[in-house]
NUBA-621752 format. One line per 8 residues: their letters; for each residue x, y, z of N, C-alpha, C. Coordinates in steps of 0.001 Angstrom, whole numbers. Each point is the difference from the previous one (the first is absolute). Example, Ala and Ser with C-alpha at 12.3 -4.5 7.8 and 13.67 -1.06 7.14 Angstrom:
AS = 13190/-5690/7800/-890/1190/0/900/1200/0 | -350/1050/-720/820/1190/60/-770/1090/730
//
This chain:
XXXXXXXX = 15860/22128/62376/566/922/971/-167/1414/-540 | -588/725/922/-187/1499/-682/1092/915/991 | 160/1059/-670/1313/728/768/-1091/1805/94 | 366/735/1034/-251/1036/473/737/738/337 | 943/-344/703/965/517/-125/1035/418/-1085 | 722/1679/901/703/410/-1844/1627/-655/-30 | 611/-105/1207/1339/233/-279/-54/-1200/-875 | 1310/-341/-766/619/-1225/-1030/-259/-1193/616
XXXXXXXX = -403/-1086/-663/166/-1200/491/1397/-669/70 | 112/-880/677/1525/-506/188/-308/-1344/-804 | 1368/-660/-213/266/-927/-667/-1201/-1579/-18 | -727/-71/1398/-658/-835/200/-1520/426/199 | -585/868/-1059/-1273/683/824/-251/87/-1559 | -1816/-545/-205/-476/200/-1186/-1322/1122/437 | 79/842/-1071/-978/1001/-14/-897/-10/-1090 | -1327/478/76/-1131/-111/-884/-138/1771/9
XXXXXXXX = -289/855/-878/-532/1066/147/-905/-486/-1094 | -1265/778/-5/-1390/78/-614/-3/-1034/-1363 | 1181/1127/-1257/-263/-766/-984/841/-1437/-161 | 585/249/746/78/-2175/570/-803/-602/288 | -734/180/846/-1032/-361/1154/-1347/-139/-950 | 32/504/-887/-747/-797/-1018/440/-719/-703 | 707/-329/-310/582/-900/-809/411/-1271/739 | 283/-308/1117/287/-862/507/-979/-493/1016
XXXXXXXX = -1673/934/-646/-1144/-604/936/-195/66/1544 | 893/953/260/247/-88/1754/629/-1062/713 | 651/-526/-810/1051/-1562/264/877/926/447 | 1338/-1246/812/1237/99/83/774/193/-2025 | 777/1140/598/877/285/-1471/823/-1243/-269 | 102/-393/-1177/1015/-873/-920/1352/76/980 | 242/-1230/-292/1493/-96/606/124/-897/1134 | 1080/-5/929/126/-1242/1085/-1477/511/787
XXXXXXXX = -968/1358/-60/-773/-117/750/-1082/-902/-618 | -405/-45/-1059/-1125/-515/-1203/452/-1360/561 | 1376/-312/-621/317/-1750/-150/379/-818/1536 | 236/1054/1073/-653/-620/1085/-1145/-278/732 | -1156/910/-505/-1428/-537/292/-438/-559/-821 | 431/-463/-1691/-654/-1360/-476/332/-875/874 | 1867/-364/323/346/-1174/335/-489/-66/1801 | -159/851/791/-293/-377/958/-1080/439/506
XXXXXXXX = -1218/109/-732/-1402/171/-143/-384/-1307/-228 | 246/-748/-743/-406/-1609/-389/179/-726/1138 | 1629/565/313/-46/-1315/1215/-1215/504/1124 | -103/1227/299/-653/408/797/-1450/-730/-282 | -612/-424/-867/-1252/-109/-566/196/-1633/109 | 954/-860/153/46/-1084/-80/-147/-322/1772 | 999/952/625/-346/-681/1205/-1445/565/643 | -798/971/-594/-1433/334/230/-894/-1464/-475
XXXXXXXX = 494/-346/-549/-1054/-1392/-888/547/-1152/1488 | 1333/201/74/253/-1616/977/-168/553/1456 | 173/910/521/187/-21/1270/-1213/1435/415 | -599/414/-809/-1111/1175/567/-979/-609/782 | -836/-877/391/-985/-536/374/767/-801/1212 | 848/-449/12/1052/-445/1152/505/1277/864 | 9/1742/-596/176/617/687/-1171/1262/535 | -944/-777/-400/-1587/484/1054/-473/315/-1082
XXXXXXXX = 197/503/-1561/-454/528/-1031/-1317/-868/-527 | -1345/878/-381/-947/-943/-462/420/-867/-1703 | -766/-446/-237/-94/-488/-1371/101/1117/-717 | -1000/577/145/-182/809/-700/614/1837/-259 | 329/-159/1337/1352/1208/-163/1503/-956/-301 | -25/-944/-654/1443/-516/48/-303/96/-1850 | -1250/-199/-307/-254/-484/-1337/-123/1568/-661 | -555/1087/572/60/1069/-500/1605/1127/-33
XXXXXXXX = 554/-303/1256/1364/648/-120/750/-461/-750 | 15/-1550/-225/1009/-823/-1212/-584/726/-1088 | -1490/135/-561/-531/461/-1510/853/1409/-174 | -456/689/1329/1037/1927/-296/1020/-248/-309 | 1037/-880/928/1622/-268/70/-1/-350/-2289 | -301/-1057/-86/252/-188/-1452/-123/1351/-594 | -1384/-9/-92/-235/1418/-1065/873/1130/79 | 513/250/1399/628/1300/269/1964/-728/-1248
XXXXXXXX = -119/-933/820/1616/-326/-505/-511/-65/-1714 | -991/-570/-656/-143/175/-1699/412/1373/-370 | -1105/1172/559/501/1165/-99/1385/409/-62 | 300/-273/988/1913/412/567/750/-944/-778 | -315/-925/-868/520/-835/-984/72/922/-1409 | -1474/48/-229/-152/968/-1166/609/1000/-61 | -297/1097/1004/1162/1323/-20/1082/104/-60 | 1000/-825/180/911/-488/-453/367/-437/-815
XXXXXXXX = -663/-879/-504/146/-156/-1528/-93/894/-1456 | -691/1414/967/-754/577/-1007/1232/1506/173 | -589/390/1260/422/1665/122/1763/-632/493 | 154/-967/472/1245/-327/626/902/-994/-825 | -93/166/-1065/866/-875/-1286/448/1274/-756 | 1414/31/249/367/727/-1681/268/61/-1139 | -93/-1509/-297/490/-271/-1197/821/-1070/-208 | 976/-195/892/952/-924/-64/-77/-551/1688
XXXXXXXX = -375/687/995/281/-589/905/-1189/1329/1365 | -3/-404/1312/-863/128/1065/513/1789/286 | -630/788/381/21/1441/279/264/-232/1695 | 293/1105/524/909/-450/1358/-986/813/791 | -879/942/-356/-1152/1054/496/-396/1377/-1110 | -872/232/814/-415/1362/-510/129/1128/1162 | 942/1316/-431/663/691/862/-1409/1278/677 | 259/640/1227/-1559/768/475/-241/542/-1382
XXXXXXXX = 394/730/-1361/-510/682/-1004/-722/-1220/-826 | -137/-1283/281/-267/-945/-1488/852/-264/-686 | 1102/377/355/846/-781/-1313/677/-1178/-54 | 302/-419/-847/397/-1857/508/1913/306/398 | -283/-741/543/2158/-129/612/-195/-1470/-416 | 1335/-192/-651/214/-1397/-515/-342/-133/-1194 | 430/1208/-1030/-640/-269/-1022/900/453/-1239 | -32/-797/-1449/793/660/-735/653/1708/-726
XXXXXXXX = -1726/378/916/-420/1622/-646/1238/440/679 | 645/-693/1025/1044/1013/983/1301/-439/-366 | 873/1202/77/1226/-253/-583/634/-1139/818 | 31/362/1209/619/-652/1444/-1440/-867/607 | 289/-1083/1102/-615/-512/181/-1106/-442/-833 | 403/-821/-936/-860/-578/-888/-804/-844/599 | 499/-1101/621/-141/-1120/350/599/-459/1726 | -798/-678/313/-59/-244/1561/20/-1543/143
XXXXXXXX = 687/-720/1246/145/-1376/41/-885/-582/821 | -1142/1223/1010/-717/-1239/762/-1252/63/-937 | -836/551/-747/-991/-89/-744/203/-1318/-807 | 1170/-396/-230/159/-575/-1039/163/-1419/962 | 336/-264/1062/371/-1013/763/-1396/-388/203 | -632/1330/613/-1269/-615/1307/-868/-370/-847 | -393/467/-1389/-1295/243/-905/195/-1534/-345 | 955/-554/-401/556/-1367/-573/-691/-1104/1056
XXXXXXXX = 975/442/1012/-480/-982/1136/-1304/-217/-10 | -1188/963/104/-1017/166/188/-906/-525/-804 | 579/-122/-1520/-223/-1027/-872/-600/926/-972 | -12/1490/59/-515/768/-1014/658/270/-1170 | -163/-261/-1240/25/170/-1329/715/-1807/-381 | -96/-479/711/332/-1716/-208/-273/-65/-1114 | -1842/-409/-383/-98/-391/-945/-497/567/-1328 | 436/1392/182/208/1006/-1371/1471/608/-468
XXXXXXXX = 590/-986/809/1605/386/-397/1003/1379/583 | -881/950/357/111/950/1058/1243/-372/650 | -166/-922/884/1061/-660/888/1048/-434/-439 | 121/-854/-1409/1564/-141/-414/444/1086/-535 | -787/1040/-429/290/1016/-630/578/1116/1186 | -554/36/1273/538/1003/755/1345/-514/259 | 188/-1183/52/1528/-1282/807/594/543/-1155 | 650/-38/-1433/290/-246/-413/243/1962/-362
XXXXXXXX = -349/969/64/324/1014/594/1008/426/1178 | -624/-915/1100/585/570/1351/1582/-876/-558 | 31/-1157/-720/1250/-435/-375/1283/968/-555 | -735/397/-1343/362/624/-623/464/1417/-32 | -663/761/957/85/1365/673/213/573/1418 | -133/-1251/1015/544/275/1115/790/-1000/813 | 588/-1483/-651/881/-888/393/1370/424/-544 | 990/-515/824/1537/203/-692/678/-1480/1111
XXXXXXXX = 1702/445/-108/288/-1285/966/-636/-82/1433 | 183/1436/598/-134/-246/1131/-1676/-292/656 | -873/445/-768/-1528/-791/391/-934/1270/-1112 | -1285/-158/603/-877/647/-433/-139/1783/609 | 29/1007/-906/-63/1285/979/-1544/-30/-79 | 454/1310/1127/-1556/312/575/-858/881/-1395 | 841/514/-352/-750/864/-1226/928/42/-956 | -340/936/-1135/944/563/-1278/-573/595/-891
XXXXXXXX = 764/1125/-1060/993/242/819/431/873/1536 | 1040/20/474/-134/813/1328/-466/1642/-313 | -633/567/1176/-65/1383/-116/877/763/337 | 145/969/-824/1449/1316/-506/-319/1012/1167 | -1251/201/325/-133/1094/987/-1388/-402/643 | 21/436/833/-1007/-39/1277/-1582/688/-1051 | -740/-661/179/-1320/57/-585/-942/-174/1698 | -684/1577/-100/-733/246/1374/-1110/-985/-19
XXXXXXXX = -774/-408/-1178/-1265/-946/267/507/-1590/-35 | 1064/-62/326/371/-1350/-95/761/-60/1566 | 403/1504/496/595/-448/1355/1286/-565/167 | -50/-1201/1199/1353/-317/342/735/-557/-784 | -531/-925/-1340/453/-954/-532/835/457/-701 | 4/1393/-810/532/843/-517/1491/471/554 | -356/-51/987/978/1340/1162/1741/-1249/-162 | 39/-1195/-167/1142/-686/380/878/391/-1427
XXXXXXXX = 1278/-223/-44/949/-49/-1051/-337/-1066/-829 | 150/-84/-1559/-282/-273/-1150/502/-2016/778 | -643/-1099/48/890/-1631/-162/-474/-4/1868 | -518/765/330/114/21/1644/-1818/-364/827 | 288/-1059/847/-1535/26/726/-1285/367/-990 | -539/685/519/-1999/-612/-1373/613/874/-760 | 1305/476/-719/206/894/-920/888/-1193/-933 | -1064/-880/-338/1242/-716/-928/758/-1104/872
XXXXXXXX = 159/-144/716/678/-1135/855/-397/-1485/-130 | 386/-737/-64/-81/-1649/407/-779/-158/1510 | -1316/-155/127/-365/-299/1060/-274/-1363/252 | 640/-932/893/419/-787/5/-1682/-1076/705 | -643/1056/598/-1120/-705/279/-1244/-285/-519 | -77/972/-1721/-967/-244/-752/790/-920/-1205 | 1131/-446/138/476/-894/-878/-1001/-906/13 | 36/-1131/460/-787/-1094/291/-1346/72/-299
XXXXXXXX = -591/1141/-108/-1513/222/-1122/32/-560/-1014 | 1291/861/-544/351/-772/-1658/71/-1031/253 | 793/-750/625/285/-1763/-127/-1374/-454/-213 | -1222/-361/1288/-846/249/-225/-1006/-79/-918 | -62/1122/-93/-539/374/-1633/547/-647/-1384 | 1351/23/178/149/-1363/-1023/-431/-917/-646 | 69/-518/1920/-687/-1463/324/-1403/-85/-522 | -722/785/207/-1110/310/-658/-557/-904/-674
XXXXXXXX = 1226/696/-1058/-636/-313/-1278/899/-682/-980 | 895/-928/854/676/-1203/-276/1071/1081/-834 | 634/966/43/1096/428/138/1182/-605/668 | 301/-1394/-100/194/-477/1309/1910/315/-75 | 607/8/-1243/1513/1149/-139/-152/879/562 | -460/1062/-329/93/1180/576/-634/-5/1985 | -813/-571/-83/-395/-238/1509/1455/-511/736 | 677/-927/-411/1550/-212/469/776/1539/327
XXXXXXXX = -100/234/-1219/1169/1060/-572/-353/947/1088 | -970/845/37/-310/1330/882/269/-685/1445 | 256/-1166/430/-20/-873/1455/1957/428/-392 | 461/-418/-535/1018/6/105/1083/1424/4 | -812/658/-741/431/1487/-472/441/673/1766 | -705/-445/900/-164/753/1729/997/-920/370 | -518/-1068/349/557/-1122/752/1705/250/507 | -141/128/1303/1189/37/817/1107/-754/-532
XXXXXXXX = -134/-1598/-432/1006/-1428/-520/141/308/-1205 | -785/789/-771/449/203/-1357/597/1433/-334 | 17/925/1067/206/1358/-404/1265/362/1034 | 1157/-1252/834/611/-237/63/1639/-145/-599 | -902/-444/-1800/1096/-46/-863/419/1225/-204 | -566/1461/-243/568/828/454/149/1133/843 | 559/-497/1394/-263/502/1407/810/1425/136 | 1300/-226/-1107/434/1222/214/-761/1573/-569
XXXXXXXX = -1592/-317/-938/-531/1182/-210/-1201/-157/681 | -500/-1105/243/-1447/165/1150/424/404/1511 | 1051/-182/274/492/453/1158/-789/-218/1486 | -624/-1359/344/-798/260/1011/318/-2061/372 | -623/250/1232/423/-1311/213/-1149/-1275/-815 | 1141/-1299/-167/-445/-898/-1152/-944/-1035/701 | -364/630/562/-1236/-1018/1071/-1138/569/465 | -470/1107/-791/-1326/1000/423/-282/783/-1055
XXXXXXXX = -1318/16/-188/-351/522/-615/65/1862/187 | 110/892/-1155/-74/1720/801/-1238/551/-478 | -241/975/428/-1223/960/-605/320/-59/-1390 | 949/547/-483/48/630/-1539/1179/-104/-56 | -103/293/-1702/1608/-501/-617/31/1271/-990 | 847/265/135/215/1424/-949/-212/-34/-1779 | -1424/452/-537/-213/-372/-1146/686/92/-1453 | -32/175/-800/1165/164/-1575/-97/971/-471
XXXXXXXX = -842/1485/918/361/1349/-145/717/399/1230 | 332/-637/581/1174/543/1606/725/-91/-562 | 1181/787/671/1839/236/-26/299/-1387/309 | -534/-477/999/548/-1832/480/-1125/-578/-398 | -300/-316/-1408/-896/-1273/158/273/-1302/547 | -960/-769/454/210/-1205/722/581/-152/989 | 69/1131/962/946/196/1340/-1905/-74/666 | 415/-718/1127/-1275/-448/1106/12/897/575
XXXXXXXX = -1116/534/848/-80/705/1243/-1145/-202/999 | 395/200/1015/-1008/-201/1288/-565/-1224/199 | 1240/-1091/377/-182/-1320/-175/-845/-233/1763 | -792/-1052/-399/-952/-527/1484/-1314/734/239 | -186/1483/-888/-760/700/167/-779/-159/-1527 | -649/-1014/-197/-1105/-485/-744/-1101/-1287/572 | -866/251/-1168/-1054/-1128/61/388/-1249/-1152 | 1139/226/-170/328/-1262/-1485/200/-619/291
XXXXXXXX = 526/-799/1250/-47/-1284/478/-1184/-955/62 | -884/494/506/-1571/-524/237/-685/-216/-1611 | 98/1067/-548/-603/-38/-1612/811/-852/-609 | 1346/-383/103/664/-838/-382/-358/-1269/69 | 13/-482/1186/-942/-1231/957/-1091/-377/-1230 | -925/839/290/-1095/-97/-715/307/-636/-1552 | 839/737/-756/77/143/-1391/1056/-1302/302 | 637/-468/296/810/-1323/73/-796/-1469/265
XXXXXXXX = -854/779/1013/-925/-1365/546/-697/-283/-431 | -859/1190/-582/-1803/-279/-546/105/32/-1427 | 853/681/-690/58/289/-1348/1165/-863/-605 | 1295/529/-70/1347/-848/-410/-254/-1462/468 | -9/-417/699/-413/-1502/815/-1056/-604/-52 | -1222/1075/-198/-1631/-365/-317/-629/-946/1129 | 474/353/1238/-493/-511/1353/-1085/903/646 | -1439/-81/-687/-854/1538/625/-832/-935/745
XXXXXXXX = -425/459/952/-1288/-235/1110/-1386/78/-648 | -708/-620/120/-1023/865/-628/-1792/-670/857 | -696/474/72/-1156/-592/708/-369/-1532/-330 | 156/-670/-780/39/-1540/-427/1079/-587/129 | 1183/899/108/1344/-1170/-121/1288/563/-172 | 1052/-876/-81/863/1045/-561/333/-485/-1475 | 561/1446/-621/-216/215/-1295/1249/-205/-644 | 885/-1420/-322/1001/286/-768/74/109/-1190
XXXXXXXX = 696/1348/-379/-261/246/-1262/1693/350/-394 | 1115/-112/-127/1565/556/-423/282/1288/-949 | 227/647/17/226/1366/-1203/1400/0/-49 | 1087/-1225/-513/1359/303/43/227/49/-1150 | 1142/337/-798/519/-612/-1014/260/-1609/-438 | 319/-19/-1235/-251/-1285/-347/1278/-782/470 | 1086/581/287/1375/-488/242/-293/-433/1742 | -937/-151/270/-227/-388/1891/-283/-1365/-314
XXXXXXXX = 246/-1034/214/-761/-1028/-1/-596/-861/495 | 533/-302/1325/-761/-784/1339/220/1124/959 | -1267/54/376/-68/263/1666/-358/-360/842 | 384/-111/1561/-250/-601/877/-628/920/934 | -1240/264/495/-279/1032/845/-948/-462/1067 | 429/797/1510/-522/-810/1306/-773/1223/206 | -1412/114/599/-785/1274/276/-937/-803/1150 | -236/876/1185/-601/-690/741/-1032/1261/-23
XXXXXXXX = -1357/-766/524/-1133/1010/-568/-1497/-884/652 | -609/903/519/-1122/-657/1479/857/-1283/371 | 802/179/828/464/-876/987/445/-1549/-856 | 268/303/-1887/513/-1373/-345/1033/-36/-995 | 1268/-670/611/843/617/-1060/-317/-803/-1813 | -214/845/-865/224/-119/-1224/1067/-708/-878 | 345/-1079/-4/1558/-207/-1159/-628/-56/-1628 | 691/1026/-399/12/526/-1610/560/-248/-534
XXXXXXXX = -108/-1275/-1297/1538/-416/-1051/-758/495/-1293 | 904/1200/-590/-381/272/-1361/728/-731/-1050 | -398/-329/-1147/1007/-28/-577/-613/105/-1924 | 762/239/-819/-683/263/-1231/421/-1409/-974 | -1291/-85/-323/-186/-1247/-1068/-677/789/-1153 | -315/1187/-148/-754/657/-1155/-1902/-320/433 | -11/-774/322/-1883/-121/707/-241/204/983 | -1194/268/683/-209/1094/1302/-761/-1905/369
XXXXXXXX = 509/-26/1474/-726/-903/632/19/494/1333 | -843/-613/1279/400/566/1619/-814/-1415/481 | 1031/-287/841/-710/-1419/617/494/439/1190 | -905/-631/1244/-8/673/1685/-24/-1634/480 | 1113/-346/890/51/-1104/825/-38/-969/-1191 | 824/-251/-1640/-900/-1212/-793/-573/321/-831 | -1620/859/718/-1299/50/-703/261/1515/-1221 | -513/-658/-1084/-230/1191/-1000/-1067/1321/751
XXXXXXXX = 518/1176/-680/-975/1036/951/-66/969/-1745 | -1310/389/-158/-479/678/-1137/1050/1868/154 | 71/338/-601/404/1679/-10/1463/16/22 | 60/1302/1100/1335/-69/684/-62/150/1289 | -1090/-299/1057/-568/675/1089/242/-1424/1210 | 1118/-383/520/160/-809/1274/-1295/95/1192 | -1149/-426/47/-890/-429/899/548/295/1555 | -649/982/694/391/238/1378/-21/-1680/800
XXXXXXXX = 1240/-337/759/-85/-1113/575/-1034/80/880 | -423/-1181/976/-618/-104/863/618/-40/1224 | -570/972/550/53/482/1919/1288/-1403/417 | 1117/322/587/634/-872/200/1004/-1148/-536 | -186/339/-1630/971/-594/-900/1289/916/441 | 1300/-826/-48/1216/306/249/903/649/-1408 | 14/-1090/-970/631/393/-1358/-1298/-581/-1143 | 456/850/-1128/-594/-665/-1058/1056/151/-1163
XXXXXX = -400/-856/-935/1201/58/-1072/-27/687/-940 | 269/482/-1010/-808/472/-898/1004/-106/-666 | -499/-443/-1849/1210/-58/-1094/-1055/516/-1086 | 839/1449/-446/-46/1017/-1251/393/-399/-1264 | -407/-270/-680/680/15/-2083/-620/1057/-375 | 948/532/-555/-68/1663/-994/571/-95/-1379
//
């Protein structure tokens, strides 16, 4: 993303000026923008391989846009890894002058929570350690009781090249706040990478049934999720606000169903895989999915087995039923 414009960017807007823009190869900048076109560049490139030629595409423009799609996402992998790593954990952008935001060089706003969520998800720095190394940061420097903040530490005064994010009071909204809808990145991201405690923990840190126990400082009703929760530089930490007016319900869904539960869809099958703690021990889970309901019995014996209807099945990957099957069974050992 290149920027031309002068006024400040706001809290959700990544800018490239020149000496970025080399450095990041003319890619999207580091951060939820980088670690959302690895992770949803692939899928994009997967359904070019299954369904391009089904949607008028030749062979050969299906076989050449998949080759760009990779290469472009390696790049946008690399730059990230490279110009968009600081050391301990993911850079959040580079501001219109080039300079990195999200970084230790800065007194305030060191560190940012969706770089560190989306880059994970996306599967970048997995297997150079990058990734437990950013988690284990965002733990350490931007979790407390009430969940994960958006940044830290908060900003003291309004900084013009940083814009709106700046402009809120110190524990408050993208100034430090608990945003309740990039929680579930972290979980997530956890899950990853078999974090599978802490993938609990950040689920629970939000959670309406657990943040209940104390209702008299979250102050919002115990059956909904809110935008934000006042972070551990506010006057009221852990007081909720602007409940019904988020996306954390849905990301929740997700991070409960596909990740915590390990019930994912996937073009061959569905994928049970569990990311709970070890204190869970049977589960029983019903998922209905192309028109067949699923019954799921987990349970832990210490050895990984998956048998479908009986039959032993290799991986962890449940075989799409056939057109018209009603139930199938399926029994998990973990």
């Amino acid at each position: 993303m290149v920027a031309t414009r002068k006024v400040p960017p706001s809290a959700s807007q990544n800018f490239m000026a020149p000496k970025a823009r080399a450095m990041f190869l003319n890619k999207p900048v580091p951060g939820i923008i980088a670690g959302m076109f690895v992770l949803y560049g692939e899928q994009y490139a997967q359904i070019l391989e299954q369904f391009g030629e089904a949607c008028g595409m030749g062979a050969d423009e299906v076989a050449n846009e998949t080759a760009e799609v990779r290469k472009t996402i390696a790049e946008v992998r690399e730059a990230t890894l490279t110009a968009g790593w600081d050391g301990a954990w993911f850079r959040r952008a580079y501001d219109a002058n080039g300079n990195p935001v999200g970084t230790n060089e800065d007194s305030e706003g060191k560190i940012y929570i969706e770089p560190q969520g989306m880059c994970v998800m996306a599967g970048i720095g997995v297997d150079d350690g990058k990734a437990a190394k950013a988690l284990e940061s965002t733990k350490e420097l931007l979790t407390c009781r009430w969940g994960t903040a958006i940044l830290a530490p908060a900003y003291s005064t309004y900084r013009i090249e940083l814009g709106e994010i700046s402009s809120y009071p110190r524990g408050y909204k993208e100034n430090g706040g608990i945003f309740c809808h990039n929680n579930p990145w972290i979980s997530i991201a956890n899950a990853k990478i078999n974090n599978n405690d802490e993938a609990f923990n950040v689920y629970k840190r939000t959670c309406p049934a657990y943040t209940e126990e104390y209702s008299e400082i979250h102050r919002t009703e115990p059956y909904v999720y809110c935008q934000m929760v006042a972070g551990p530089e506010a006057p009221t930490p852990g007081e909720g606000k602007n409940s019904w007016l988020t996306g954390t319900a849905a990301w929740t869904f997700v991070d409960v169903s596909q990740h915590l539960l390990g019930v994912q869809p996937t073009f061959d099958g569905l994928k049970i895989e569990p990311h709970l703690p070890p204190n869970f021990g049977e589960l029983h889970i019903e998922r209905t999915w192309r028109g067949t309901r699923y019954i799921i019995d987990v349970t832990r014996t210490g050895e990984q087995s998956l048998t479908v209807d009986g039959q032993p099945v290799s991986g962890t990957v449940v075989p799409t039923a056939a057109t018209g099957t009603e139930e199938v069974h399926v029994a998990l050992t973990i």
